[in-house]
N, C-alpha and C positions, 0 to 999 in steps of 0.2 A: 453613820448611814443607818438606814430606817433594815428591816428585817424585808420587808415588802422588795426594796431597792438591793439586797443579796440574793434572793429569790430570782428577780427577775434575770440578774445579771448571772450566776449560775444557771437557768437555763439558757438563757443565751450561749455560755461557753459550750455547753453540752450540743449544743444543734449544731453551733457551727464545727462540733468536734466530728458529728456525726456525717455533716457535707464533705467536710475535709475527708474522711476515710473513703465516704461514695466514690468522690474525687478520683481518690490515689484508685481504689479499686478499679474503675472504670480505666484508667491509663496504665495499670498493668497488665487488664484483659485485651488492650488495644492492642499495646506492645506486644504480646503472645501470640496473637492472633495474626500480625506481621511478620513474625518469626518465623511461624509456621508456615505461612503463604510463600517467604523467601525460602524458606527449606525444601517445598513444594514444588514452586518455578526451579529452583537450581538442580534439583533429581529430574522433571522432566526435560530439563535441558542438557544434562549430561548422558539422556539413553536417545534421545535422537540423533540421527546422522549427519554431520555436518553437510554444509550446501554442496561441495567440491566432491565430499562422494557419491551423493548421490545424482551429480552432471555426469560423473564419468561410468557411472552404472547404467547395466543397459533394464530397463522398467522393466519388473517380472507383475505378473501380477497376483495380488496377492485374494486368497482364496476369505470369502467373508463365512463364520462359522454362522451357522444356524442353531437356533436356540433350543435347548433340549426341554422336552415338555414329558412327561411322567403321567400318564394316565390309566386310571385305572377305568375300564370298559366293563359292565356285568354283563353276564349274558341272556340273550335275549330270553323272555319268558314264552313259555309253549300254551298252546291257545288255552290248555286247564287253568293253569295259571294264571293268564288272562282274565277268564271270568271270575276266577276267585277273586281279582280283581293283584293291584301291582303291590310288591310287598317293598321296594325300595323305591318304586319311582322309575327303575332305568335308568338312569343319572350318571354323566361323566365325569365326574372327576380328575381336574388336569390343573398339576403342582410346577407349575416353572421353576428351572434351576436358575438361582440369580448367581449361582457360583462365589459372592461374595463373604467374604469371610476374615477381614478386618478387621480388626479391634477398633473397638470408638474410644477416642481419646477422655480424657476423665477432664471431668467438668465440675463446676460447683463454688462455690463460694470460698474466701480464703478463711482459716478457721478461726482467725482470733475479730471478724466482724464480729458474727452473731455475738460475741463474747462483749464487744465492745455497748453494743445496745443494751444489752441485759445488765450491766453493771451499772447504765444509767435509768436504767428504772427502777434499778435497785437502790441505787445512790437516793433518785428522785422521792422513792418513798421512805427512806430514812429520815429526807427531812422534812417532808409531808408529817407523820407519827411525830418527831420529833416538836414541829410547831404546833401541835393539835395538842400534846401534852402541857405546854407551855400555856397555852390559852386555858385548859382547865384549870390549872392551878393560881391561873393569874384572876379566873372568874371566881374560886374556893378565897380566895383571902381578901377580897372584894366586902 
């Protein structure tokens, strides 16, 4: 087989190595992500009340909280002030409490991808150098 015809065929194994991993990647982020979702639906299924108790409960009704808001008011400026003209503006300032405080799940890529790509551009310029030497030595004795 011709060098041309190894070349090509080594890149070829390398891309489709490359899909093949996207591949697996992509169908173990699915799976996780069903996991989760199942783990998700079955906790909020275990803290609501089944149907039969709440037939035989008599409806209270339940009080909806109102959202706490944090603001900070300056006070108003006296007419000196005024003509010296405003030194903040007067501006209100108001920080809603989103109360959330979660942790976010960790995310990111698995670690031996990126490892997998770098090894083939690695690989790819070894034999890149490697046929570039070949050619000069093959033009020197020419």
């Amino acid at each position: 087989m011709k060098r041309d015809t190894l070349k090509t065929i080594a890149g070829l194994v390398i891309i489709s190595v490359i899909v093949v991993a996207t591949f697996l990647y992509g169908n173990a982020q699915r799976q996780a992500q069903q996991k989760h979702d199942q783990t998700l639906s079955q906790q909020t299924a275990s803290t609501t009340p089944s149907t039969s108790a709440k037939a035989s409960k008599a409806p209270t009704p339940t009080p909806t909280p109102k959202p706490s808001v944090k603001a900070t008011v300056t006070p108003t400026p006296t007419p000196a002030a005024v003509a010296k003209g405003p030194v903040d503006g007067g501006a209100v300032a108001a920080t809603p409490a989103t109360g959330g405080t979660a942790a976010m799940p960790a995310t990111g890529p698995v670690s031996w991808v990126p490892l997998l790509g770098a090894t083939a551009i690695v690989f790819m310029y070894v034999l890149y150098r490697r046929s570039r030497r070949v050619a000069v030595t093959v033009r020197s004795r020419s």
